[in-house]
C-alpha positions in Angstrom: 148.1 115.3 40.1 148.5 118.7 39.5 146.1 120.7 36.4 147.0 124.0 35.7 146.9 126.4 32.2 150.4 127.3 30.5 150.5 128.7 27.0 146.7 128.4 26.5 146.5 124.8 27.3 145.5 122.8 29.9 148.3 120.9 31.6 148.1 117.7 33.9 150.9 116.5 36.0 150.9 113.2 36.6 153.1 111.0 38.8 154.4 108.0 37.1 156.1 105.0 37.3 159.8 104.7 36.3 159.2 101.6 33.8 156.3 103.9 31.8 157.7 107.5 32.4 159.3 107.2 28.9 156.9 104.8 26.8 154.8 108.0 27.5 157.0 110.2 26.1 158.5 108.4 23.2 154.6 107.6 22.1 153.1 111.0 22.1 154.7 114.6 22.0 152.5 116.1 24.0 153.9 113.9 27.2 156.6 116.0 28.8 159.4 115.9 31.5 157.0 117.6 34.1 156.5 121.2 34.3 157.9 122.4 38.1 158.6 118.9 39.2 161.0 116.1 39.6 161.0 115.3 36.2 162.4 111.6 36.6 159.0 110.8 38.5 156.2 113.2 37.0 155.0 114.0 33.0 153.2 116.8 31.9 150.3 115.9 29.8 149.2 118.8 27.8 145.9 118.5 26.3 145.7 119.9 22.8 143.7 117.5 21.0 146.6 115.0 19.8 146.1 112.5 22.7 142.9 110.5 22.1 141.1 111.1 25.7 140.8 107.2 26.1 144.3 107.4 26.6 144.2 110.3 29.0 141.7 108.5 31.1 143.8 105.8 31.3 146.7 107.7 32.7 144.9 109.4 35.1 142.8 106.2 35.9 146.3 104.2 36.3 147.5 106.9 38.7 144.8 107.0 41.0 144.3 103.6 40.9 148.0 102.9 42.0 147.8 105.6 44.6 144.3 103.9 46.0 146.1 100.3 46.0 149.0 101.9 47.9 147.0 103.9 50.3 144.8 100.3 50.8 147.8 98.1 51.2 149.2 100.1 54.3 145.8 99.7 55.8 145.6 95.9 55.2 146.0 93.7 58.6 149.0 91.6 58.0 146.8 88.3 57.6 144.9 89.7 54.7 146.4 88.8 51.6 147.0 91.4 48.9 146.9 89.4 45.7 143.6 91.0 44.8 145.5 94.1 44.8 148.1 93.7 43.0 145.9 91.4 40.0 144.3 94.9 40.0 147.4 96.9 39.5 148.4 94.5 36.8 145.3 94.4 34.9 145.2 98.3 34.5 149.2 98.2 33.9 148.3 95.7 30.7 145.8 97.7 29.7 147.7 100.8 29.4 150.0 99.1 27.7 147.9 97.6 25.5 146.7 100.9 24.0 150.2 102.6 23.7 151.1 99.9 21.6 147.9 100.5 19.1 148.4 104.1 18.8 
């Protein structure tokens, strides 16, 4: 995640899965192509009021939590099963869906 200011608004960059990259965009206009990065893999949220901040939480909670499974699942010993993991990942997943879909 990167935050920075351009053109008197805060800006977050945030890395993105492939399959959501453009549901983002298409839904709201103020979800860009990222600012200074690989733009197939990053979106530039710019935070000007017309994204409800339940939704910005989300994206930023989807994120991290994504990057915290991955960063746990390297650490798991090989007999520890990761289903718990991934029913997290998919539960946060659904609910980001399930609010792009109300807006």
């Amino acid at each position: 995640m990167w935050i920075y200011e351009k053109d008197g608004y805060i800006n977050i960059n945030l890395k993105v899965d492939a399959e959501w990259r453009d549901l983002w965009r298409k839904t709201y206009k103020a979800v860009l192509p990222a600012y200074h990065q690989n733009k197939e893999h990053w979106n530039t949220v710019i935070l000007d009021g017309s994204i409800p901040d339940d939704v910005i939480k989300i994206l930023i909670q989807v994120r991290y939590l994504v990057t915290v499974l991955l960063i746990l699942k390297e650490n798991l010993p090989v007999s520890m099963p990761s289903a718990e993991l991934g029913n997290r990942h998919r539960y946060w997943r659904a609910k980001a869906s399930k609010l792009s879909k109300e807006r």
